[in-house]
C-alpha positions as CSV (number, residue, x, y, z in Angstrom):
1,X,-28.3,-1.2,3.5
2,X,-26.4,-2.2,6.3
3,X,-25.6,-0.1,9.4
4,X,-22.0,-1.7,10.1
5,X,-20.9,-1.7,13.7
6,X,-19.7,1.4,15.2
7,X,-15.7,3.0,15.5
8,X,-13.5,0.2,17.8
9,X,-12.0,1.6,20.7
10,X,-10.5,-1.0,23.7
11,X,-11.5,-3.9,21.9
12,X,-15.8,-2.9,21.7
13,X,-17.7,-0.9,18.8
14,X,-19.5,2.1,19.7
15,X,-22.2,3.9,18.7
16,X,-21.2,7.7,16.8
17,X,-23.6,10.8,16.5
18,X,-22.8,10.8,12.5
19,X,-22.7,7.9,9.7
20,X,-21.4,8.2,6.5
21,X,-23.1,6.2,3.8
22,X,-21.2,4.3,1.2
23,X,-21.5,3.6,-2.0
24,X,-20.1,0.3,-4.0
25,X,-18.6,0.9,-7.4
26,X,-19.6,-1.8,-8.9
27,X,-23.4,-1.3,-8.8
28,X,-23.0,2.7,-7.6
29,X,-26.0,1.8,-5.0
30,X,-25.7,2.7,-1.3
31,X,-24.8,-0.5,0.3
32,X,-23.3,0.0,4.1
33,X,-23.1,2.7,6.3
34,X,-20.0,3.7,8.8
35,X,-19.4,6.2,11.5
36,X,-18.6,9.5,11.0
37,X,-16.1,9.6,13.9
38,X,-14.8,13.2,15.3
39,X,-12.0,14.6,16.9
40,X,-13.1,13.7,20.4
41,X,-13.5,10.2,19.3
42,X,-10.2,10.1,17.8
43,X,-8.0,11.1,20.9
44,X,-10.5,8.5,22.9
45,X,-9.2,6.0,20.6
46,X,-5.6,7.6,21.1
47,X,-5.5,7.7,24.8
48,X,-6.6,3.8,24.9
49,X,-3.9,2.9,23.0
50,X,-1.6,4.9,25.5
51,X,-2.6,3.6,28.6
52,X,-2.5,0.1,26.2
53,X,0.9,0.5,25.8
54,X,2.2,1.9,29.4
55,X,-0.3,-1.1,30.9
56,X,1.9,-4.4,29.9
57,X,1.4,-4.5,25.9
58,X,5.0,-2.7,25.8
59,X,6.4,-5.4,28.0
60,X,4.4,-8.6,26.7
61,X,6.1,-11.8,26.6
62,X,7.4,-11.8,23.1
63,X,5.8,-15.6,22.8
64,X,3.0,-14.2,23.4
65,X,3.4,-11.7,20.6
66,X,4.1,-14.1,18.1
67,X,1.4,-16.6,19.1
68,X,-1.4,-13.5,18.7
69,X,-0.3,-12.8,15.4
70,X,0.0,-16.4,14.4
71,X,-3.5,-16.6,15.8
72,X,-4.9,-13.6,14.0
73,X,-3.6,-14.8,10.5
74,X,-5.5,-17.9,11.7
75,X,-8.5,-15.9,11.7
76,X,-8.0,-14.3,8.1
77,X,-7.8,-17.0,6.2
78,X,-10.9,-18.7,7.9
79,X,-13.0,-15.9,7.5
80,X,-11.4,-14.8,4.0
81,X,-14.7,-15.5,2.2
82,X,-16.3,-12.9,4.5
83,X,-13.3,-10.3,4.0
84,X,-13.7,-10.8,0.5
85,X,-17.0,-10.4,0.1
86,X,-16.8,-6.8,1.7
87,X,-13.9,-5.6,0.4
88,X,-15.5,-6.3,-3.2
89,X,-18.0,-4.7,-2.5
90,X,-16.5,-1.8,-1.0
91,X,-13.7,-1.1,-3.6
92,X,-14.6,-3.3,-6.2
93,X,-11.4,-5.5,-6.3
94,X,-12.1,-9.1,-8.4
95,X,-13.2,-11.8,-5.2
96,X,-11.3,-14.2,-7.7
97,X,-8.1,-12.1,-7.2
98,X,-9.2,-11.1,-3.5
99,X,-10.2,-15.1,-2.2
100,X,-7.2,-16.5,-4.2
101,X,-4.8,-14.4,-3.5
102,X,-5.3,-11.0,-2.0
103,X,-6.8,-12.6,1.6
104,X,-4.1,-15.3,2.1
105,X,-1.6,-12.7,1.6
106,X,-3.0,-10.6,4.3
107,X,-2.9,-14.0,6.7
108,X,1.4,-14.2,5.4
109,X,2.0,-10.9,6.7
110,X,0.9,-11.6,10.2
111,X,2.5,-15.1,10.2
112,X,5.9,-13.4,9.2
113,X,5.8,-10.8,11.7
114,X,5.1,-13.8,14.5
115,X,7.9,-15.0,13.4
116,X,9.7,-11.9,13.1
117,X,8.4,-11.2,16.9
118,X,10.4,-13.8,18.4
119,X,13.5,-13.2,16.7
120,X,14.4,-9.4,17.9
121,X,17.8,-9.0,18.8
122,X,20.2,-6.2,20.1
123,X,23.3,-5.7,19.7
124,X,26.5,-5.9,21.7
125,X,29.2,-3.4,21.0
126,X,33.1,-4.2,22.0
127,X,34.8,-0.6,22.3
128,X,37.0,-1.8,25.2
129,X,37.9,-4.6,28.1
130,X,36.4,-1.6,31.0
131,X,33.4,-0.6,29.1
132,X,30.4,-3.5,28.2
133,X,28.0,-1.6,25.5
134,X,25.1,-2.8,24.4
135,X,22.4,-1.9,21.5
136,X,18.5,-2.6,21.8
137,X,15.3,-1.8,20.0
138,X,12.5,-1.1,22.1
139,X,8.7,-0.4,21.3
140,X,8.5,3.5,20.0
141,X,4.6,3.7,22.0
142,X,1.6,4.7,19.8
143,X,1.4,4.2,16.3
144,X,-0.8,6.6,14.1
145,X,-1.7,4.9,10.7
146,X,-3.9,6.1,8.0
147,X,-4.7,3.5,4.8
148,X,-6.0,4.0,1.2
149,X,-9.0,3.0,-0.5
150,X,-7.2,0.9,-3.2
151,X,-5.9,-2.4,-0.9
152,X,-8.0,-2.0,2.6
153,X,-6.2,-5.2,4.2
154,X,-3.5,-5.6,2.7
155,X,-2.4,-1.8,3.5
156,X,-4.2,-2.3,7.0
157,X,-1.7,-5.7,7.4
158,X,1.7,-3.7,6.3
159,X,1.0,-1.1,9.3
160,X,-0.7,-4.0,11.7
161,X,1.6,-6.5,11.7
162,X,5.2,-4.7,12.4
163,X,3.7,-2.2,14.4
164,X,2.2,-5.4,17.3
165,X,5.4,-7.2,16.8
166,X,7.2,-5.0,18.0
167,X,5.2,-4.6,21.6
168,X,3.4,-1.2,19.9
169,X,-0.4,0.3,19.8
170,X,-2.0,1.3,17.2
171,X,-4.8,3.6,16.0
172,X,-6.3,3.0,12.1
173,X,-7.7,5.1,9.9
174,X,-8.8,3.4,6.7
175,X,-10.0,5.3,3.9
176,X,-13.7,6.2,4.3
177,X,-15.0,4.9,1.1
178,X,-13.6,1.4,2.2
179,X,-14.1,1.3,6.0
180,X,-16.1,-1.7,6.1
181,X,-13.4,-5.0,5.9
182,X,-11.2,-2.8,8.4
183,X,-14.2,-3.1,11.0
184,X,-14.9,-6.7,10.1
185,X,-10.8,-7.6,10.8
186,X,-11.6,-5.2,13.9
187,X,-13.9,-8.3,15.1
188,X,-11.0,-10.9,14.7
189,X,-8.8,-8.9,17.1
190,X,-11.2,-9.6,19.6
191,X,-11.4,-13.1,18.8
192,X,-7.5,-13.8,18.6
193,X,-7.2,-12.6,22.3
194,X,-5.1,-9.4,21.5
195,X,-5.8,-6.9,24.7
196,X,-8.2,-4.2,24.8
197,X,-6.7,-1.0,23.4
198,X,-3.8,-2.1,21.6
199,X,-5.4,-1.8,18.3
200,X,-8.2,1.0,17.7
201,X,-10.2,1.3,14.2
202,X,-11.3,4.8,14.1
203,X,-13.2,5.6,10.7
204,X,-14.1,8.8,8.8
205,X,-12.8,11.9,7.3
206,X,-10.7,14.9,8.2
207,X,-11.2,15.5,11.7
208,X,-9.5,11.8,12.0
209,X,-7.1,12.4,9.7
210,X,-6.0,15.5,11.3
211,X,-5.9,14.6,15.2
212,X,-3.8,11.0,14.4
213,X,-1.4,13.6,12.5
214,X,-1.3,16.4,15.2
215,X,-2.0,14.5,18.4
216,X,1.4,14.9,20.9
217,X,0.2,11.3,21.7
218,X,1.0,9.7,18.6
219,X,4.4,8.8,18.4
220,X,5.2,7.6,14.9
221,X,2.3,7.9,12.0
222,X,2.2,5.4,8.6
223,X,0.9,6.8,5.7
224,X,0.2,5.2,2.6
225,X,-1.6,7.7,-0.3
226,X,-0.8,10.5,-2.5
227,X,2.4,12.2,-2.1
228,X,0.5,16.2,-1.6
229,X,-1.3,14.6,1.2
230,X,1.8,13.7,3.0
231,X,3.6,16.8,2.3
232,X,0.4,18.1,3.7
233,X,1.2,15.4,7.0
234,X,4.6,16.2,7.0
235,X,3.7,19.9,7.7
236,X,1.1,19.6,9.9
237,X,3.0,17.2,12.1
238,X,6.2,19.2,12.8
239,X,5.4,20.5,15.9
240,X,5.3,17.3,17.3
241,X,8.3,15.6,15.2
242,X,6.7,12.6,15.1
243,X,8.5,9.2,13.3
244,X,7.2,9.4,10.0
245,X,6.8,6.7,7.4
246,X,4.8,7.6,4.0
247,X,4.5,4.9,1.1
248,X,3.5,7.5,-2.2
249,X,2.8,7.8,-5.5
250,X,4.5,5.9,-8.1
251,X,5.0,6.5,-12.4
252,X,6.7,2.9,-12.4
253,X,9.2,2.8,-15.9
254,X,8.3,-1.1,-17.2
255,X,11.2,-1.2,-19.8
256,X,11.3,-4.0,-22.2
257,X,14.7,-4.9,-24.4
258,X,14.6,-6.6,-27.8
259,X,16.1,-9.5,-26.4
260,X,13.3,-9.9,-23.8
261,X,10.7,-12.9,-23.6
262,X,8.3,-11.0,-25.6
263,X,5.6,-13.1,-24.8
264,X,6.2,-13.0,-21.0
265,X,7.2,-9.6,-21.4
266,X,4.2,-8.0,-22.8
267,X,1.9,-9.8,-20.5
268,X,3.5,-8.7,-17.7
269,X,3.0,-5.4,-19.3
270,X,-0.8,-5.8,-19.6
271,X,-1.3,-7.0,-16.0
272,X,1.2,-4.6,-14.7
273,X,-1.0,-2.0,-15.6
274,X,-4.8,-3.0,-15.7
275,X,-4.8,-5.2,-12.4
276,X,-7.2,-3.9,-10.0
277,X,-8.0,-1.2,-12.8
278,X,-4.5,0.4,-12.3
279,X,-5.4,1.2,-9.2
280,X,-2.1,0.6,-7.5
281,X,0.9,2.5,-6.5
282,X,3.1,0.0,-8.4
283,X,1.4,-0.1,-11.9
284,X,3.8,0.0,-14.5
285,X,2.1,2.8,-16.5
286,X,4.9,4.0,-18.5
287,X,6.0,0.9,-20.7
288,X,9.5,1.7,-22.8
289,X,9.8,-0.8,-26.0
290,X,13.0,-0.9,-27.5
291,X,13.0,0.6,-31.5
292,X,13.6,-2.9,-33.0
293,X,10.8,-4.9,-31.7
294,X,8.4,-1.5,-30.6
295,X,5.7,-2.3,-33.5
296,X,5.2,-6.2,-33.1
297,X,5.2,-5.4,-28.7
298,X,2.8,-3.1,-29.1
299,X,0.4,-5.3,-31.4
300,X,0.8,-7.9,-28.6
301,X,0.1,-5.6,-26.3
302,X,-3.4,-4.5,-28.1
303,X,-4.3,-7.7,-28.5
304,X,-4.1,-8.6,-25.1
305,X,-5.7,-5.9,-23.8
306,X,-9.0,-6.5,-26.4
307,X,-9.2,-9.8,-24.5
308,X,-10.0,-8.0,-21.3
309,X,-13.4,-8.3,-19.7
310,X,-14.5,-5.6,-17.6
311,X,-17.4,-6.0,-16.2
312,X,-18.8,-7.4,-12.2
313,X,-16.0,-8.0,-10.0
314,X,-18.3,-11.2,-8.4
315,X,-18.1,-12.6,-11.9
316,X,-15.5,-15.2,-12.3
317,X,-15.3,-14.2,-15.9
318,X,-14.5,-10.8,-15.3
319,X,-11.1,-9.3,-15.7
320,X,-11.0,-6.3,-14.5
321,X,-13.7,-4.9,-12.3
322,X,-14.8,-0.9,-11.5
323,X,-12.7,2.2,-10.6
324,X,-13.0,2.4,-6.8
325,X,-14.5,5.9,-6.0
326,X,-16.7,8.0,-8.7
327,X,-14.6,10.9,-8.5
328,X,-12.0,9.1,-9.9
329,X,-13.6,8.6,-12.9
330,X,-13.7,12.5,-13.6
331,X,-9.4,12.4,-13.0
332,X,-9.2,9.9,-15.5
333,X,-11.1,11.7,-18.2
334,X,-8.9,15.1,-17.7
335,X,-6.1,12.5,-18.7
336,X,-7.5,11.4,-21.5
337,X,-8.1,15.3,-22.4
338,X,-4.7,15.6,-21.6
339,X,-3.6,12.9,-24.1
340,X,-5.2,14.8,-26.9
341,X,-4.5,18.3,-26.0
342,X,-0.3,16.7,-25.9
343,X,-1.2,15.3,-29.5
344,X,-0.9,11.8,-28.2
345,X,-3.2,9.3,-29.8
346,X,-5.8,6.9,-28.0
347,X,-5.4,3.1,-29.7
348,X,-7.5,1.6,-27.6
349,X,-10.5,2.4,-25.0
350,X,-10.5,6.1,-23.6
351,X,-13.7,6.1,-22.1
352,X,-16.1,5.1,-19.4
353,X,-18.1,1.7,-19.9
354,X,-22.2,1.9,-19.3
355,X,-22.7,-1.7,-18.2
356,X,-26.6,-0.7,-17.4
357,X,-26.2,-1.1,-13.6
358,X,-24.8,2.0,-12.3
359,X,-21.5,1.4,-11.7
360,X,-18.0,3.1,-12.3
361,X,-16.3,1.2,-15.0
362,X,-13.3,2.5,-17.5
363,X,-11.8,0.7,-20.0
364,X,-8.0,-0.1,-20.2
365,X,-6.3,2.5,-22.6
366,X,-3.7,2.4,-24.5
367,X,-2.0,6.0,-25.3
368,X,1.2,6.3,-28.2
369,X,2.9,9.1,-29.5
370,X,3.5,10.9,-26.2
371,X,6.3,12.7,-25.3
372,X,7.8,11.5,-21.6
373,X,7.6,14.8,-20.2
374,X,3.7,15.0,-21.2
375,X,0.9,15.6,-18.5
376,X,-0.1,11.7,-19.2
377,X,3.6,10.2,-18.3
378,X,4.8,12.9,-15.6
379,X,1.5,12.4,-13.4
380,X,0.3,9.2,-11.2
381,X,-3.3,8.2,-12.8
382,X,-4.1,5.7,-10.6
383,X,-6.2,4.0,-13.7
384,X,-5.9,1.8,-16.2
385,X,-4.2,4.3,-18.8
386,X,-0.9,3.2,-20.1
387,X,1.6,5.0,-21.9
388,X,3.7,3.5,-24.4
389,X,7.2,5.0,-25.4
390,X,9.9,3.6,-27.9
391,X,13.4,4.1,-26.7
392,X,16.7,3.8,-28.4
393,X,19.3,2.4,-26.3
394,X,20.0,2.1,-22.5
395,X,21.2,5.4,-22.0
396,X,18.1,7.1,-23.8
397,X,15.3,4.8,-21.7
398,X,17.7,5.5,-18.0
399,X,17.2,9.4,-18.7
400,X,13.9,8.7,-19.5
401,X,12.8,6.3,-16.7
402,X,14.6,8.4,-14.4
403,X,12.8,11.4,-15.3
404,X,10.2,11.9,-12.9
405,X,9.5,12.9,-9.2
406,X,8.8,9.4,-8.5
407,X,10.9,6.5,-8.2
408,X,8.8,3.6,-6.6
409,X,9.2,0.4,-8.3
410,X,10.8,-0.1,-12.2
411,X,10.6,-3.7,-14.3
412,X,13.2,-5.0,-17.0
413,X,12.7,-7.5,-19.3
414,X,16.2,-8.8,-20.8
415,X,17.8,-12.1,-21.0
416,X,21.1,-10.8,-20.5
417,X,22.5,-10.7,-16.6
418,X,24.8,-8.1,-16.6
419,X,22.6,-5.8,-18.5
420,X,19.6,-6.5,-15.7
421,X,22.3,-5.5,-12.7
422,X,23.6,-2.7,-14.9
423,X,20.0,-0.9,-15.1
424,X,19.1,-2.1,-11.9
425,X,22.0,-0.3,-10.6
426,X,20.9,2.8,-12.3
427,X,17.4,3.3,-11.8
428,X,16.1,5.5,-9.1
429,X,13.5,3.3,-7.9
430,X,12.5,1.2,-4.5
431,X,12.0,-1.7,-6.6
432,X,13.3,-3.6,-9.5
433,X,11.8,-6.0,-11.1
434,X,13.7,-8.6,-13.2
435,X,11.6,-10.8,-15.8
436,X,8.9,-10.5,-13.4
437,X,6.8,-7.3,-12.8
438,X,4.7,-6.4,-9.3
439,X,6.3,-9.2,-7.3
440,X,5.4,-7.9,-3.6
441,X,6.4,-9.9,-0.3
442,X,6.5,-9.8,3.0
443,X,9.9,-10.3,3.5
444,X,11.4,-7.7,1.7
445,X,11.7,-3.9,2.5
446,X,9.0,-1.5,0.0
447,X,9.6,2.1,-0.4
448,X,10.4,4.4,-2.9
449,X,12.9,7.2,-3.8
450,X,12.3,10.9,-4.2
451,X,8.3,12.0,-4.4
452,X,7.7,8.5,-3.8
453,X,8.1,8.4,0.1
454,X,10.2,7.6,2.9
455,X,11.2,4.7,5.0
456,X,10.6,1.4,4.2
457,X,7.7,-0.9,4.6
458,X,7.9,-4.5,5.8
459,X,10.7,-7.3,5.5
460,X,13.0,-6.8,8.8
461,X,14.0,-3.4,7.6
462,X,10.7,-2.3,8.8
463,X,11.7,-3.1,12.4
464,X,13.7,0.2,13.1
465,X,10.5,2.2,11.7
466,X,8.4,1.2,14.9
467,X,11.3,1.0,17.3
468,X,13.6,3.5,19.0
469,X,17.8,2.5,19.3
470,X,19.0,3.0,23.0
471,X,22.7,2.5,23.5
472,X,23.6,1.6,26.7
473,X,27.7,1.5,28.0
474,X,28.6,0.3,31.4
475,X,31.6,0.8,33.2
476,X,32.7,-2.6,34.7
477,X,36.1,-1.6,36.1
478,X,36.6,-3.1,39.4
479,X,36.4,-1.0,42.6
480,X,40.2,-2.2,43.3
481,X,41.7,-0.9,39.8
């Protein structure tokens, strides 16, 4: 088992009282162990980012910026094998999907934002001949931001990237059960030449958690998790009234028409759900099939699912690999209780695989015959449980897709235009898919409606999150006037 570094304050890892050990899902052996950092540790990590940011950082060159992000992608993507390797491990992601994909796109996020860096503008404002007004966006100071268990870079990049763009500092907290690729990018920070205390890696549990939230220090906090532990955030943060930006849950409506691609259609239906397990915010795990074509989707559906191989996330051959953290597996068996106690029947999987090596594997499940308002399609699963529902018309699968607390991401499958920008129009949802399903880039804004979150995430929308608007107006009459 590896003792991994310590917490990374002013660019150096130190040593903690407490460790925490971790366990890999994919073998459910100790493999790594992480400190266990406190509330003194935390406002350490806080007050370096402070004098950071009022020490130059704020004021840095904005070439500069851009060339130290550039730099850092650098880094990613020549020691992707390395990230990969840990964050399999630590979350049990497919390396396939993580070296081929996941990785590089962590690298694209920090060569956007160089990009992004170098190209801030403000504003001027004509109001009259005596009166020069201008607009600008300057750095908002400390960023607070905590990250899930689910994407550890990928989340880490979304709240890295914008937040050093824009001349900020930043403390991290990534989930505790996947700690270990946040400490290893900590290394490449170093490397890429970015100054001592702009970006601190501070790992554990609560006492963390707590102190980025209620710390008079922290400025503006990212969230990205479950939507009770930001209303939990939101509270405890008031009496500082910090910025807040919080990416939630999601019950994503993946609608398909009769007039859709069915094979495209249903594929995108399969992966939407069962990639990375279902472990993601944007799974489509309520898929609406239109009456006329419901029984021959649904057969395609099965029969792409049976082709799944779960099994070791190393393996090439391997579809989809373990659920992340063992007490998820409990959750996704009081869903499939759920299911049956709803009178909703199980067509395929429903239970926990035994591959004979310890580790937490579920297989993808396909529920019918559930109402929309059932336990099952009213609550995130975070799993690889998908609920199918027939729908009549557009009007029945709107009210339906609309029904929930959540309105993250939607996909629509239909070959006819004015229908896709008619639904698109009237779903409640961050995100829309069109004949595509869980398309996420850089360059576009990510949020969600309702229970889903607030503010946006990336693109250049995401550059008023981590700044503040000053307004400045001059008086340039002349003393002789």
């Amino acid at each position: 088992m590896e003792k991994f570094h310590g917490y990374f304050i002013n660019n150096e890892f130190l040593e903690t009282e407490n460790y925490t050990k971790l366990v890999s899902p994919i073998n459910g052996e100790f493999w790594a162990e992480i400190p266990d950092c406190t509330e003194h540790e935390t406002t350490q990590a806080i007050l370096a980012a402070r004098k950071a940011f009022e020490n130059g950082w704020s004021e840095t060159d904005v070439t500069k910026v851009s060339k130290l992000l550039r730099r850092l992608g650098d880094l990613v993507l020549k020691n992707k094998e390395r990230l990969a390797t840990l964050e399999c491990k630590g979350n049990g992601k497919l390396y396939i999907e993580l070296i081929e994909n996941e990785i590089p796109a962590v690298a694209e996020w920090f060569y956007f934002y160089s990009g992004v860096a170098a190209q801030l503008r403000g504003e001027y404002v004509e109001i009259s001949k005596n009166v020069f007004s201008y607009i600008k966006k300057e750095p908002i100071g400390v960023v607070g931001a905590i990250v899930p268990w689910n994407s550890p870079l990928l989340m880490l990049a979304w709240k890295v990237a914008p937040a050093l763009a824009t001349r900020n500092t930043i403390v991290l907290k990534p989930a505790i059960q996947t700690s270990v690729s946040a400490l290893a990018f900590a290394e490449l920070i170093v490397e890429a030449g970015i100054p001592a205390g702009v970006v601190n890696i501070v790992t554990g549990d609560l006492p963390v958690a707590k102190t980025l939230t209620t710390h008079p220090e922290i400025d503006k906090l990212g969230f990205t998790g479950s939507t009770n532990t930001a209303i939990s955030i939101a509270k405890q943060s008031s009496d500082t009234l910090k910025k807040l930006t919080f990416e939630l849950g999601g019950k994503a409506p993946h609608i398909i028409f009769e007039d859709a691609d069915m094979e495209k259609a249903t594929n995108a239906a399969v992966r939407g759900i069962f990639i990375n397990a279902g472990q993601t915010c944007a799974a489509g795990s309520r898929v609406f099939i239109e009456e006329t074509i419901y029984e021959e989707c649904l057969a395609k559906i099965i029969e792409q699912t049976k082709k799944i191989k779960v099994g070791d996330p190393f393996e090439v051959d391997s579809v989809m690999g373990p659920i992340s953290i063992a007490e998820q597996l409990d959750k996704l068996q009081t869903f499939i209780e759920s299911v049956k106690a709803d009178g909703g029947s199980i067509i395929y999987g429903g239970e926990q695989i035994n591959l004979n090596n310890g580790g937490f594997y579920f297989s993808p499940t396909i529920v019918t015959n559930l109402n929309n308002d059932s336990y099952l399609c009213r609550e995130e699963v975070f799993g690889p449980i998908l609920a199918i529902i027939p729908f009549k018309n557009e009007d029945d699968v709107i009210k339906m897709a609309n029904d929930s607390k959540y309105g993250l991401t939607a996909g629509v499958w239909t070959k006819n235009l004015a229908r896709a920008h008619r639904i698109s129009n009237k779903l409640q949802s961050g995100t829309v898919w069109i004949n595509n399903y869980r398309k996420i880039h850089w360059s576009v804004p990510y949020g969600g409606y309702k229970m889903s979150g607030y503010g946006r995430e990336n693109g250049l929308e995401v550059i008023n999150e981590f700044t503040e608007i000053k307004t400045i107006m001059i008086d340039i009459t002349s003393d002789d006037e």
